[in-house]
mmCIF entry with sequence, helices, sheets and N, C-alpha, C, O atoms, coordinates in Angstrom:
data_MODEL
# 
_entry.id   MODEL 
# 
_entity.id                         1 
_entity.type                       polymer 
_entity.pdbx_number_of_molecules   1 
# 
_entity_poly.entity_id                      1 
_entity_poly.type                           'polypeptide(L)' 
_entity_poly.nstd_linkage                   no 
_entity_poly.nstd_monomer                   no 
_entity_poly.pdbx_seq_one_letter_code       
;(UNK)(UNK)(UNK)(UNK)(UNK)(UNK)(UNK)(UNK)(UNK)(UNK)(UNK)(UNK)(UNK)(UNK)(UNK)(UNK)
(UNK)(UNK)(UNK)(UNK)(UNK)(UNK)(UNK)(UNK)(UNK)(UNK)(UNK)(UNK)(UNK)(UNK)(UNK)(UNK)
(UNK)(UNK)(UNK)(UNK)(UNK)(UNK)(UNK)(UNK)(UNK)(UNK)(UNK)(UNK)(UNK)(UNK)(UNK)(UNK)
(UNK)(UNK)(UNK)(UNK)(UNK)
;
_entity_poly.pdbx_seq_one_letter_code_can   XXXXXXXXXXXXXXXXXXXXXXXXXXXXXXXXXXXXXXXXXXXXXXXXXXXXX 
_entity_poly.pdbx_strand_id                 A 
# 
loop_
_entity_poly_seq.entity_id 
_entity_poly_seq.num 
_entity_poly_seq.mon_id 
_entity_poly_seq.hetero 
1 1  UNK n 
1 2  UNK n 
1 3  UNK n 
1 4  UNK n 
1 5  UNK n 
1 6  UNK n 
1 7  UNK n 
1 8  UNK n 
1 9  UNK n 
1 10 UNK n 
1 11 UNK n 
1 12 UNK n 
1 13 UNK n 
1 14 UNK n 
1 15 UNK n 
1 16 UNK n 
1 17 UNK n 
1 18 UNK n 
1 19 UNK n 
1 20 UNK n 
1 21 UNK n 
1 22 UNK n 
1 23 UNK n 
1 24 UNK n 
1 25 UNK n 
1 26 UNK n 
1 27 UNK n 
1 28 UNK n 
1 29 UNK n 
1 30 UNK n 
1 31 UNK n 
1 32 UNK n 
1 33 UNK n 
1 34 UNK n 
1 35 UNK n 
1 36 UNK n 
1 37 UNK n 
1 38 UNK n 
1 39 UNK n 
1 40 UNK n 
1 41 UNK n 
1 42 UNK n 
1 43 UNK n 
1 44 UNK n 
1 45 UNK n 
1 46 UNK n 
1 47 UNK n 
1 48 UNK n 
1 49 UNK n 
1 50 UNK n 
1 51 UNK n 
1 52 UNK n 
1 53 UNK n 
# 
_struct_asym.id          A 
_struct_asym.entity_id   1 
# 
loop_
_struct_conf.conf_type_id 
_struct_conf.id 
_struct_conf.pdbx_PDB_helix_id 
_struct_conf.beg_label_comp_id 
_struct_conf.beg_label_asym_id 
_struct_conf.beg_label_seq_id 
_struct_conf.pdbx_beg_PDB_ins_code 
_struct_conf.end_label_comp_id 
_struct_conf.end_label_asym_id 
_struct_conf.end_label_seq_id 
_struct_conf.pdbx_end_PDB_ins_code 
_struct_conf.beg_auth_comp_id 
_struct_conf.beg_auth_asym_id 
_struct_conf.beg_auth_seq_id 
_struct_conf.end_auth_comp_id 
_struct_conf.end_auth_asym_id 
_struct_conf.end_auth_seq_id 
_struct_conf.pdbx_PDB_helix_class 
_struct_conf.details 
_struct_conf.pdbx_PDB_helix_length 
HELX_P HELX_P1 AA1 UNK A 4  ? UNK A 9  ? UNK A 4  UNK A 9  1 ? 6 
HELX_P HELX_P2 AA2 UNK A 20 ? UNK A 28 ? UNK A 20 UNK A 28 1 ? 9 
HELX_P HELX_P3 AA3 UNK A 47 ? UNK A 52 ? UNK A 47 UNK A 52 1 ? 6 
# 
_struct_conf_type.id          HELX_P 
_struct_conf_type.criteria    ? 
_struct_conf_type.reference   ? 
# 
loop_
_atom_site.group_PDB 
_atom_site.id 
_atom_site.type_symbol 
_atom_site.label_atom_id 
_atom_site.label_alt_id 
_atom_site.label_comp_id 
_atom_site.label_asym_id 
_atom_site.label_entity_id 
_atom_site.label_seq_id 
_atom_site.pdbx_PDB_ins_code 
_atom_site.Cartn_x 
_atom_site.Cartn_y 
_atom_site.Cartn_z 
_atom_site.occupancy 
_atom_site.B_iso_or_equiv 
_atom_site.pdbx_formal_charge 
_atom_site.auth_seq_id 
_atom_site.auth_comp_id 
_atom_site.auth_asym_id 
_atom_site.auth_atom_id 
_atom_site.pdbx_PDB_model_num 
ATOM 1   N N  . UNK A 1 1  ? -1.126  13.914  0.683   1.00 0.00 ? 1  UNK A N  1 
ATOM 2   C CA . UNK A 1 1  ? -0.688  14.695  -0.432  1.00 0.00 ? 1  UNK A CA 1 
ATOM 3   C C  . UNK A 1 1  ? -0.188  13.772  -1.549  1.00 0.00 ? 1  UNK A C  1 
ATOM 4   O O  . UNK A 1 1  ? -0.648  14.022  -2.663  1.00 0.00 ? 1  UNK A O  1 
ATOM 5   N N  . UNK A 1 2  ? 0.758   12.649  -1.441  1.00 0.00 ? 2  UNK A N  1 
ATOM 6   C CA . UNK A 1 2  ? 1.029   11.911  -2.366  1.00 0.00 ? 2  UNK A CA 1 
ATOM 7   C C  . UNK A 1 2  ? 0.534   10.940  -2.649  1.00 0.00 ? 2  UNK A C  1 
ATOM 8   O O  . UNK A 1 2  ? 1.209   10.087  -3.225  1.00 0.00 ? 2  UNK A O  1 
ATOM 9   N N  . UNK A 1 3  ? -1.476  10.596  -2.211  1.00 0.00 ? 3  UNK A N  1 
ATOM 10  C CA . UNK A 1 3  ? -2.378  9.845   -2.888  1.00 0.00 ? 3  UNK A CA 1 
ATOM 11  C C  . UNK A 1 3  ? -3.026  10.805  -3.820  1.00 0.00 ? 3  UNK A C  1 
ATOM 12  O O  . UNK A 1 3  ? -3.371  10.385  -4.924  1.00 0.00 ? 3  UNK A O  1 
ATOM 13  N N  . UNK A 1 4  ? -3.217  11.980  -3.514  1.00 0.00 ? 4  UNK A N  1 
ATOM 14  C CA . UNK A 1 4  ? -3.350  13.397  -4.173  1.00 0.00 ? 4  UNK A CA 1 
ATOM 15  C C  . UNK A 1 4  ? -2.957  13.342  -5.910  1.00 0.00 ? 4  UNK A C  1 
ATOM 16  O O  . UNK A 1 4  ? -3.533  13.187  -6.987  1.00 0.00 ? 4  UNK A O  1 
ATOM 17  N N  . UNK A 1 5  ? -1.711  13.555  -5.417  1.00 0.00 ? 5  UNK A N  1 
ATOM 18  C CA . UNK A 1 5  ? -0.821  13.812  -6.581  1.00 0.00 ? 5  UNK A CA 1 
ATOM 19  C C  . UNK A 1 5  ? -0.371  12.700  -7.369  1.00 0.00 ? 5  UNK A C  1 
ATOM 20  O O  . UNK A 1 5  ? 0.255   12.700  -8.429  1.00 0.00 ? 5  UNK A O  1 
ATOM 21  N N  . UNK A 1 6  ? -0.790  11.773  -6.681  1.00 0.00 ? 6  UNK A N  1 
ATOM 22  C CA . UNK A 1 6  ? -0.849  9.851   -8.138  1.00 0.00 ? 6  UNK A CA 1 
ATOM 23  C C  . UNK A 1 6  ? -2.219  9.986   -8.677  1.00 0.00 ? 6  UNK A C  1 
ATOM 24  O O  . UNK A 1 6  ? -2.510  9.920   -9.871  1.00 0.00 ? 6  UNK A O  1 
ATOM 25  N N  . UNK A 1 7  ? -3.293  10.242  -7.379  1.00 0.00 ? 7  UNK A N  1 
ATOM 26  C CA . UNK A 1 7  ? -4.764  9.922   -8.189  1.00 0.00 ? 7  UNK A CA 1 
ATOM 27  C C  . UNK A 1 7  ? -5.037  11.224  -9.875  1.00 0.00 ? 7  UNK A C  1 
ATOM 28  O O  . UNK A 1 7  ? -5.563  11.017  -10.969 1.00 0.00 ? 7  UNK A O  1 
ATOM 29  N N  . UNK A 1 8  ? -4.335  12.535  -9.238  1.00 0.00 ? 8  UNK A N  1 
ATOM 30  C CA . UNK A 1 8  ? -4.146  13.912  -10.216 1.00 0.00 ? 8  UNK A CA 1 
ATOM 31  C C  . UNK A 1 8  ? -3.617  12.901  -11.545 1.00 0.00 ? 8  UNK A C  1 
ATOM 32  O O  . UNK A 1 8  ? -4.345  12.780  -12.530 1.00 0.00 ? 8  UNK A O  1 
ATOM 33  N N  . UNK A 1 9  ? -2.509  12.318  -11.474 1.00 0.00 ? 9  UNK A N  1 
ATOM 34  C CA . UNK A 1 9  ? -1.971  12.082  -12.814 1.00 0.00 ? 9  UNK A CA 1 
ATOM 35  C C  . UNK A 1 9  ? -2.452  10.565  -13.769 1.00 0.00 ? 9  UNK A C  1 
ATOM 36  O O  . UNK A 1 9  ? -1.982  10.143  -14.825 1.00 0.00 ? 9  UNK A O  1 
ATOM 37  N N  . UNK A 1 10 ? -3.659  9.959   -12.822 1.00 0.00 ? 10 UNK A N  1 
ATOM 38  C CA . UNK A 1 10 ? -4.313  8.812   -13.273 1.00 0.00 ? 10 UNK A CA 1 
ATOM 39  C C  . UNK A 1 10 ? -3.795  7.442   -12.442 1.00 0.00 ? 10 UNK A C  1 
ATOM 40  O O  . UNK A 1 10 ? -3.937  6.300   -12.880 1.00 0.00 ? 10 UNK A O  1 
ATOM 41  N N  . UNK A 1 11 ? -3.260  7.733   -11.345 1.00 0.00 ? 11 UNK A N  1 
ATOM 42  C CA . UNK A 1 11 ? -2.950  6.156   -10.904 1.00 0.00 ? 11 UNK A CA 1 
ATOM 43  C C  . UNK A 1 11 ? -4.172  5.544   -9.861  1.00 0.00 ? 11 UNK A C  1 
ATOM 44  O O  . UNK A 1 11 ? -4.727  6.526   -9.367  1.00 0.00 ? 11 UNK A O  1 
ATOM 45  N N  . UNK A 1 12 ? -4.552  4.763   -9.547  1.00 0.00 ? 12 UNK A N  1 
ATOM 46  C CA . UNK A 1 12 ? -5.876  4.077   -8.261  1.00 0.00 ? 12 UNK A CA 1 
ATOM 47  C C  . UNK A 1 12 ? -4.684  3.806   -7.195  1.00 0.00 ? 12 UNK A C  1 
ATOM 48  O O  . UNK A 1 12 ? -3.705  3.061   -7.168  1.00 0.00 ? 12 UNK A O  1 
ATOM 49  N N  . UNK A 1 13 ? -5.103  4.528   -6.551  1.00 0.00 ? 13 UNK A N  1 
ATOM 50  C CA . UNK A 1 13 ? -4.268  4.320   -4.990  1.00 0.00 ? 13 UNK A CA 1 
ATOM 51  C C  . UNK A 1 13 ? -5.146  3.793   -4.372  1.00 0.00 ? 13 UNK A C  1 
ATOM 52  O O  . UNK A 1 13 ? -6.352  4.003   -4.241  1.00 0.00 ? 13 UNK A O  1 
ATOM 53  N N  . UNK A 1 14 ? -4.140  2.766   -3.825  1.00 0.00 ? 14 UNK A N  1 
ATOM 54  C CA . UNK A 1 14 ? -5.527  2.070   -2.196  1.00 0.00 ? 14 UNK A CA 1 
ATOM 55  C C  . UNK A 1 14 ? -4.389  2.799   -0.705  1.00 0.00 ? 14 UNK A C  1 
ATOM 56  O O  . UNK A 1 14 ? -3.216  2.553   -0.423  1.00 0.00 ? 14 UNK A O  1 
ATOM 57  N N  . UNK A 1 15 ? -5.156  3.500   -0.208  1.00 0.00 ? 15 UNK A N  1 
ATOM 58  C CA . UNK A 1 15 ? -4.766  3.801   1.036   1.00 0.00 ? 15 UNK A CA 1 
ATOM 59  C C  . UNK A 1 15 ? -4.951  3.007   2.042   1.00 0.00 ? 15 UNK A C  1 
ATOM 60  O O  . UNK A 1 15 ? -6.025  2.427   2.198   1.00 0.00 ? 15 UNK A O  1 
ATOM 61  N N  . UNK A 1 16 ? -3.606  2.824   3.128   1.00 0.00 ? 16 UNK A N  1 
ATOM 62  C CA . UNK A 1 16 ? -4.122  1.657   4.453   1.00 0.00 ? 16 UNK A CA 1 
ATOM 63  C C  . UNK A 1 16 ? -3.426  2.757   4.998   1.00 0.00 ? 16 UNK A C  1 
ATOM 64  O O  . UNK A 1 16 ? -2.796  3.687   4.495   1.00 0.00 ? 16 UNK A O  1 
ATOM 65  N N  . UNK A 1 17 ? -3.817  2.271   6.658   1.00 0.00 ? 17 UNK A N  1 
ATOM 66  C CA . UNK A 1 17 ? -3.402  2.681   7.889   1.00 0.00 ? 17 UNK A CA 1 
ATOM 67  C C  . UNK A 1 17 ? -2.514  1.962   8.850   1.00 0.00 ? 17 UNK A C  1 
ATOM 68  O O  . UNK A 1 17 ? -1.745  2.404   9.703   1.00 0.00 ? 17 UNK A O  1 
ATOM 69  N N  . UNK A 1 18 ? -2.907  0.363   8.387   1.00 0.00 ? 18 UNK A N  1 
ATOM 70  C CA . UNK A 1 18 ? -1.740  -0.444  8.851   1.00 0.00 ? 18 UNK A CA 1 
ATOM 71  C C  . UNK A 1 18 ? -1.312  -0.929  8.052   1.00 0.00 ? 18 UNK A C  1 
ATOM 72  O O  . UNK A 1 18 ? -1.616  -0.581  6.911   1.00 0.00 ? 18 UNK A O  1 
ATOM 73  N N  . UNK A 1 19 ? -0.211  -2.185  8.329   1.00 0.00 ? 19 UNK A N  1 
ATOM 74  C CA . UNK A 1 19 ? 0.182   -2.854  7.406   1.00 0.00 ? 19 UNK A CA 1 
ATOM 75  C C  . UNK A 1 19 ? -0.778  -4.417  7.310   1.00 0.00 ? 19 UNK A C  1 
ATOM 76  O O  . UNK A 1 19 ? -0.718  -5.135  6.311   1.00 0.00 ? 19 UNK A O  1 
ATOM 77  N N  . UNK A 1 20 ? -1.489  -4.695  8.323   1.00 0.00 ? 20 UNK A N  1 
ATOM 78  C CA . UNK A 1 20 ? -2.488  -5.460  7.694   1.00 0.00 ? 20 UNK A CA 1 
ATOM 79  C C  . UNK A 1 20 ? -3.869  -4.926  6.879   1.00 0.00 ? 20 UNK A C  1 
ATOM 80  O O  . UNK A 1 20 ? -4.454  -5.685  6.106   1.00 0.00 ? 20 UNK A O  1 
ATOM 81  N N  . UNK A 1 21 ? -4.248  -3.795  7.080   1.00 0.00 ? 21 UNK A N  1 
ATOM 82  C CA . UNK A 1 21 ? -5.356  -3.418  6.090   1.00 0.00 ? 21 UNK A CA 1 
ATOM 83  C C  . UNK A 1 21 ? -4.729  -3.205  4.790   1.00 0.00 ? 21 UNK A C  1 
ATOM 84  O O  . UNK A 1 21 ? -5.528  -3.189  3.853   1.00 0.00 ? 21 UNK A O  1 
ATOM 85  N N  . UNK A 1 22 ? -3.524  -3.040  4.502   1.00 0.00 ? 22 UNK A N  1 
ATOM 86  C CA . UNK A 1 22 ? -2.557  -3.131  3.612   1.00 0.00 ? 22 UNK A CA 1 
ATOM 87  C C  . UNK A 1 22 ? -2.897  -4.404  2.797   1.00 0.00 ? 22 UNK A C  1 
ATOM 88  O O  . UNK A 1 22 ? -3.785  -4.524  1.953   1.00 0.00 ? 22 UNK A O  1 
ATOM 89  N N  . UNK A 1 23 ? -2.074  -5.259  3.192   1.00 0.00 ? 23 UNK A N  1 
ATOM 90  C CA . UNK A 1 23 ? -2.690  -6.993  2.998   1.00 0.00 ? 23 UNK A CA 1 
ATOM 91  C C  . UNK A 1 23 ? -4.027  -6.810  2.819   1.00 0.00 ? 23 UNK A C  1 
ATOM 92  O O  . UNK A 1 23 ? -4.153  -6.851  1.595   1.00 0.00 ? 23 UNK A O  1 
ATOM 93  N N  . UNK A 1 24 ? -4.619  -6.713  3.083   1.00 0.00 ? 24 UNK A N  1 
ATOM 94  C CA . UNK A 1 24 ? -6.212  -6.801  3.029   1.00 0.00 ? 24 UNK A CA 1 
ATOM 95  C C  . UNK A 1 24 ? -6.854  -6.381  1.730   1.00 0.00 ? 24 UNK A C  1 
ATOM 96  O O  . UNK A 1 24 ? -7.474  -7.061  0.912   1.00 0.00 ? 24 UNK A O  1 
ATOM 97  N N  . UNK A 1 25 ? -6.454  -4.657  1.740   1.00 0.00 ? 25 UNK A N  1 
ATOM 98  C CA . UNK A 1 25 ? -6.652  -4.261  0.362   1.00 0.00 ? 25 UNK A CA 1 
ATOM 99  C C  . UNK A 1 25 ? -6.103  -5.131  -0.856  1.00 0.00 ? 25 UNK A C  1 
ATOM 100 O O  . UNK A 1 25 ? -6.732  -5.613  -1.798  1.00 0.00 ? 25 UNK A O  1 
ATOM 101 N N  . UNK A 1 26 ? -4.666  -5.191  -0.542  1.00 0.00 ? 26 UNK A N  1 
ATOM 102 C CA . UNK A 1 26 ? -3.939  -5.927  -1.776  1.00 0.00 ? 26 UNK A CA 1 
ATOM 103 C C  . UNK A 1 26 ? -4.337  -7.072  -2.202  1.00 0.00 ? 26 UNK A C  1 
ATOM 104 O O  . UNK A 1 26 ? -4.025  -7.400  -3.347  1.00 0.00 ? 26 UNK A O  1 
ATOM 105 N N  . UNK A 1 27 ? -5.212  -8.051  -1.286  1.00 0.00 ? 27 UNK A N  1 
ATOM 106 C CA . UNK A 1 27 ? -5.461  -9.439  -1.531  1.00 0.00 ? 27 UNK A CA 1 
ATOM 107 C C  . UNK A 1 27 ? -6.831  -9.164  -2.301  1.00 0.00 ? 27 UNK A C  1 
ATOM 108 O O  . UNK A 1 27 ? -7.009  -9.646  -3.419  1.00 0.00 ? 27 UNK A O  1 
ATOM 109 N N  . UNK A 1 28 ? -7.584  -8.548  -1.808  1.00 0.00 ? 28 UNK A N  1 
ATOM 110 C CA . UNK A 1 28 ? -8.941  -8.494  -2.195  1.00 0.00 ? 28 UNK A CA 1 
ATOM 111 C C  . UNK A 1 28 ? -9.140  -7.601  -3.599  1.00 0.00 ? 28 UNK A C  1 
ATOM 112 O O  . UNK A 1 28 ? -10.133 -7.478  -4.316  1.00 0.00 ? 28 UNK A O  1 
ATOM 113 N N  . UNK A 1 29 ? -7.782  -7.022  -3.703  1.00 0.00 ? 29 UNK A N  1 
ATOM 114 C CA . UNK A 1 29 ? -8.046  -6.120  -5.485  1.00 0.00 ? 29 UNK A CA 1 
ATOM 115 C C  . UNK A 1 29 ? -7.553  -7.144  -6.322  1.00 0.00 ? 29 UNK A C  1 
ATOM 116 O O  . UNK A 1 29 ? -6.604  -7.869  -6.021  1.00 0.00 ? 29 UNK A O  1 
ATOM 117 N N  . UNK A 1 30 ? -8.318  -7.215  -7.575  1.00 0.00 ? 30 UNK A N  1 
ATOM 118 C CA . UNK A 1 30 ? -8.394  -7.800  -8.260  1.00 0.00 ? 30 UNK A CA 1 
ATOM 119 C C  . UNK A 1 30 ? -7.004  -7.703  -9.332  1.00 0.00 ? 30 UNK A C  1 
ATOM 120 O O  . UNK A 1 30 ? -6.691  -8.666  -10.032 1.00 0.00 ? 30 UNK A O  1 
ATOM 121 N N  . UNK A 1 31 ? -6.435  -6.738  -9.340  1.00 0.00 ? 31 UNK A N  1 
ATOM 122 C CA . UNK A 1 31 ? -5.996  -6.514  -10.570 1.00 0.00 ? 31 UNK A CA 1 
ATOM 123 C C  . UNK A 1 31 ? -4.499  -6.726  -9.744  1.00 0.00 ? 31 UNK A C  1 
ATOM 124 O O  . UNK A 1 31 ? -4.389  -6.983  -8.545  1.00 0.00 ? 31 UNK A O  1 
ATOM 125 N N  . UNK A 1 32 ? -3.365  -6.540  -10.747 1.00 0.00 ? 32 UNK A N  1 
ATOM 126 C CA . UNK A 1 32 ? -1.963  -6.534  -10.162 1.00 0.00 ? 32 UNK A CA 1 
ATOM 127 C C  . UNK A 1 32 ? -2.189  -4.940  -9.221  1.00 0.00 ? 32 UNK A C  1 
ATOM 128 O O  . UNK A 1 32 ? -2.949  -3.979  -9.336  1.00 0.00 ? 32 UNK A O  1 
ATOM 129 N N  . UNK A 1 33 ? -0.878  -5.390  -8.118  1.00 0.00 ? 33 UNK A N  1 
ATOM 130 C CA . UNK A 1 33 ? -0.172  -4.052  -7.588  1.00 0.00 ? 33 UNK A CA 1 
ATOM 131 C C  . UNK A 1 33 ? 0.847   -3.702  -8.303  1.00 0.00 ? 33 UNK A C  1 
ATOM 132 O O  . UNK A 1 33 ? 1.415   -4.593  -8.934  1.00 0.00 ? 33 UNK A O  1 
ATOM 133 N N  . UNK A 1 34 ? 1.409   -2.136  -8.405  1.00 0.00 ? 34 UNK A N  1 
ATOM 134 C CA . UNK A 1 34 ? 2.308   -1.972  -9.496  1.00 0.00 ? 34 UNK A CA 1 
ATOM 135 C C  . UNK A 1 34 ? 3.403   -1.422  -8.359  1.00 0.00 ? 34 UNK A C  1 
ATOM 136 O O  . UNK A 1 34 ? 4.586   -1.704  -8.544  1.00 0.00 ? 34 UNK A O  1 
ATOM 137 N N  . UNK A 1 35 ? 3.105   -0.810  -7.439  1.00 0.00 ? 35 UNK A N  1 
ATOM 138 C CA . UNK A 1 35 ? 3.990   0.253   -6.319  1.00 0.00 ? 35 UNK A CA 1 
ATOM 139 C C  . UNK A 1 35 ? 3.226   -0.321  -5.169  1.00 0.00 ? 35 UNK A C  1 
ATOM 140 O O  . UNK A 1 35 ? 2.014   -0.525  -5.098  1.00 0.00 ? 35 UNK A O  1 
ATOM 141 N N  . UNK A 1 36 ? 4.202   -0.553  -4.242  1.00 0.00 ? 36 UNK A N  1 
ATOM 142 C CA . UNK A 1 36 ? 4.524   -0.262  -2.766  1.00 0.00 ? 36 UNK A CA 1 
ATOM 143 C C  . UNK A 1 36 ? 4.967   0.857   -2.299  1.00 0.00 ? 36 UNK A C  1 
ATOM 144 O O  . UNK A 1 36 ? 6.180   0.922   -2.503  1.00 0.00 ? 36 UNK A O  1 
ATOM 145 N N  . UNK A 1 37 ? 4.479   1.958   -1.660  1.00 0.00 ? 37 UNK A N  1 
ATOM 146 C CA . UNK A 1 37 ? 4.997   2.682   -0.811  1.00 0.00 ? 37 UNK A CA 1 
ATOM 147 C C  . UNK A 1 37 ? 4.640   2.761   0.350   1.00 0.00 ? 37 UNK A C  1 
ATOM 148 O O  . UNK A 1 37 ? 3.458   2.988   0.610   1.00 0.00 ? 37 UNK A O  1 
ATOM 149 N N  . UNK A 1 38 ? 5.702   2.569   1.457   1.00 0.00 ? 38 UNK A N  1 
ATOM 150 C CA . UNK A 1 38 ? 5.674   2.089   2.812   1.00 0.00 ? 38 UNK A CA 1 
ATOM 151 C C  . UNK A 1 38 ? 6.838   2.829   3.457   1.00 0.00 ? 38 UNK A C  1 
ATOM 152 O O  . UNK A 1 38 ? 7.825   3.310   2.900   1.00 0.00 ? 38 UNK A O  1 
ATOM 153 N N  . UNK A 1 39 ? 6.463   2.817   4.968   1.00 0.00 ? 39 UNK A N  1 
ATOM 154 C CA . UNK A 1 39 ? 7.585   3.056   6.253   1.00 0.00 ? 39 UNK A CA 1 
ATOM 155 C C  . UNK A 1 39 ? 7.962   1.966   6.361   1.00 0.00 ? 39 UNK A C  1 
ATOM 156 O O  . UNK A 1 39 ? 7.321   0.944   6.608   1.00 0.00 ? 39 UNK A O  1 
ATOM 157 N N  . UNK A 1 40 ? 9.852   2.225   6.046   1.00 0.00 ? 40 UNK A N  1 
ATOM 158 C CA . UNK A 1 40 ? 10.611  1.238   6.859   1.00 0.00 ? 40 UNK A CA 1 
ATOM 159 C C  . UNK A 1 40 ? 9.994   0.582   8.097   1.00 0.00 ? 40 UNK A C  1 
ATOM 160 O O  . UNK A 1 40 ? 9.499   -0.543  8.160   1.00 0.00 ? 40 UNK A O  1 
ATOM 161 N N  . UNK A 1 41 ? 10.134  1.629   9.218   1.00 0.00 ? 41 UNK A N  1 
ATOM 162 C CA . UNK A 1 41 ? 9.382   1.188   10.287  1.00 0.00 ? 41 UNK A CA 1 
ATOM 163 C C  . UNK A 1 41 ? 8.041   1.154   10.542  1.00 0.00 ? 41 UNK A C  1 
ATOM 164 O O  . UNK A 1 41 ? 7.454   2.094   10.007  1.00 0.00 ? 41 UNK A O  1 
ATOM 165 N N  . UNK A 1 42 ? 7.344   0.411   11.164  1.00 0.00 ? 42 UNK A N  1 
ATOM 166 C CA . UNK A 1 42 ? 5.970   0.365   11.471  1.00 0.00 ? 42 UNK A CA 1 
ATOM 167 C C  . UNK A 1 42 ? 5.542   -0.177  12.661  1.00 0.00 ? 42 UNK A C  1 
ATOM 168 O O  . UNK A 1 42 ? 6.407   -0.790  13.287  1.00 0.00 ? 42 UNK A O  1 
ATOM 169 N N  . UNK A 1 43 ? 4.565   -0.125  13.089  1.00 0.00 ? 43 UNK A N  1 
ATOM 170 C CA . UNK A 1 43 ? 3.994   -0.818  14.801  1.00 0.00 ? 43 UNK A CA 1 
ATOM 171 C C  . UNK A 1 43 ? 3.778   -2.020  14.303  1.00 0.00 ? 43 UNK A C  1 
ATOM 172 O O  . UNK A 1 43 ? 4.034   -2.847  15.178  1.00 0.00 ? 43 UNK A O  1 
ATOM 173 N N  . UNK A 1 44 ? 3.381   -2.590  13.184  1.00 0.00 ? 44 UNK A N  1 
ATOM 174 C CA . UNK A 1 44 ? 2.704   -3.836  13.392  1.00 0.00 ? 44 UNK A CA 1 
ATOM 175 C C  . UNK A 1 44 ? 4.304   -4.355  12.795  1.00 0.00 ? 44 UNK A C  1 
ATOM 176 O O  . UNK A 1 44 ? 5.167   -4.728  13.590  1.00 0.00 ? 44 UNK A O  1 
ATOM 177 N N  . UNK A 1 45 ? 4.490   -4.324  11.614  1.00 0.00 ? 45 UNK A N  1 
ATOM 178 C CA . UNK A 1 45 ? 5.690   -5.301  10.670  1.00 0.00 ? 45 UNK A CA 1 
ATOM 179 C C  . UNK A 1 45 ? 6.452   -3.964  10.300  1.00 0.00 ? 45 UNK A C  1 
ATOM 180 O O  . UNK A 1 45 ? 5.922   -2.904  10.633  1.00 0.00 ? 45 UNK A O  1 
ATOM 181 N N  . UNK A 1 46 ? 7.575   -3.949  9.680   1.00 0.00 ? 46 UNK A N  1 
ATOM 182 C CA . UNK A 1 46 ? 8.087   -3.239  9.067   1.00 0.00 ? 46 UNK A CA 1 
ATOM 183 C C  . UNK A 1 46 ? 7.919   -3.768  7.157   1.00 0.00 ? 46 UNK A C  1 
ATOM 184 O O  . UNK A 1 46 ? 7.470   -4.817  6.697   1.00 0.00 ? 46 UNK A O  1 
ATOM 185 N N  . UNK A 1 47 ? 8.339   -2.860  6.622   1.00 0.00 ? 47 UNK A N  1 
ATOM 186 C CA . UNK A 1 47 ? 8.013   -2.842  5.294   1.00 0.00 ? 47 UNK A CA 1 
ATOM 187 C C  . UNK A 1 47 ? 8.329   -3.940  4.604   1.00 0.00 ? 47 UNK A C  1 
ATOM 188 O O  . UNK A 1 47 ? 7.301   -4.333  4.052   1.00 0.00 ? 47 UNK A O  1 
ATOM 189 N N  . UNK A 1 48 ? 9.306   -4.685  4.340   1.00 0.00 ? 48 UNK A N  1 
ATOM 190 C CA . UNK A 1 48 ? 10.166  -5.334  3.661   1.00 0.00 ? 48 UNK A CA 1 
ATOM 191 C C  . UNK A 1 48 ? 9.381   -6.631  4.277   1.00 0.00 ? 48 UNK A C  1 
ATOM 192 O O  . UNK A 1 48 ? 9.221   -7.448  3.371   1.00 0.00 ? 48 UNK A O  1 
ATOM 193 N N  . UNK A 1 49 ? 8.910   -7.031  5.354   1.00 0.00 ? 49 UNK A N  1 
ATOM 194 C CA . UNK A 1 49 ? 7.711   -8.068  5.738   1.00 0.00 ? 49 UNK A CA 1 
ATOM 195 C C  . UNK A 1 49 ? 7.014   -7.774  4.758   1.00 0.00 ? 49 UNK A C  1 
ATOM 196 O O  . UNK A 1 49 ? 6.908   -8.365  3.683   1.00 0.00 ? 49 UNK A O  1 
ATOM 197 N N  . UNK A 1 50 ? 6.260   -6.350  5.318   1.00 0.00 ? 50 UNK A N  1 
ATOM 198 C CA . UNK A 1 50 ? 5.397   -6.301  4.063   1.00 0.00 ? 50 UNK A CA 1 
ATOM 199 C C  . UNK A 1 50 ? 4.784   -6.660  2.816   1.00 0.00 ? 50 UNK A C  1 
ATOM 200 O O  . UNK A 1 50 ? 3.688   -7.172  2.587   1.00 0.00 ? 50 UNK A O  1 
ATOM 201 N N  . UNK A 1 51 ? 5.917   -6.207  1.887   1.00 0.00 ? 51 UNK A N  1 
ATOM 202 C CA . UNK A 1 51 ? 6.226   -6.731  0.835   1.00 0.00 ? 51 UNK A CA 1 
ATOM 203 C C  . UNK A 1 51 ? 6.425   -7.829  0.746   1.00 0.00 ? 51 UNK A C  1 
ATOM 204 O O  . UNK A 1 51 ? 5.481   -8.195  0.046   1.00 0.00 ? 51 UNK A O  1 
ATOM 205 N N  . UNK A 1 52 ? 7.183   -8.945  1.026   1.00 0.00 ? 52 UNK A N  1 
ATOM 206 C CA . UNK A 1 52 ? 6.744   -10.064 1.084   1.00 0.00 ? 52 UNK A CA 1 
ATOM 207 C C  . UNK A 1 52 ? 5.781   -11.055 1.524   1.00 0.00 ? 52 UNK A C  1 
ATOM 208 O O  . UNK A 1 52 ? 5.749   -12.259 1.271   1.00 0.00 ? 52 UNK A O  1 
ATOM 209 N N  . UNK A 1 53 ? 4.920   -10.271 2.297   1.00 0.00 ? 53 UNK A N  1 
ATOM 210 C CA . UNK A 1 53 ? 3.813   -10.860 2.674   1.00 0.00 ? 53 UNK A CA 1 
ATOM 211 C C  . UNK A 1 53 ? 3.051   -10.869 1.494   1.00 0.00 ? 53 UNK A C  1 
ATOM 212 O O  . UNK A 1 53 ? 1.923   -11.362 1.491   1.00 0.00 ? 53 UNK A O  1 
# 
């Protein structure tokens, strides 16, 4: 619902399922990331890894 309602008002969302296809997407798009939105918790890393990864 809330890739929905960013793509509705003009933003490109990349959707992941983990937090390495995450990385993956982010490395391989070309352009800046502007937003992170993430679970604190996660199976692989938690967020704040994340983000600094």
């Amino acid at each position: 619902m809330t890739t929905m309602m960013l793509e509705r008002q003009g933003y490109t969302v990349m959707g992941a399922s983990t937090p390495v296809e995450a990385i993956r997407l982010a490395t391989e798009h070309a352009g800046e990331v502007h937003l992170l939105m993430t679970d604190v918790v996660m199976p692989e890393m938690n967020g704040i890894n994340l983000f600094f990864n």
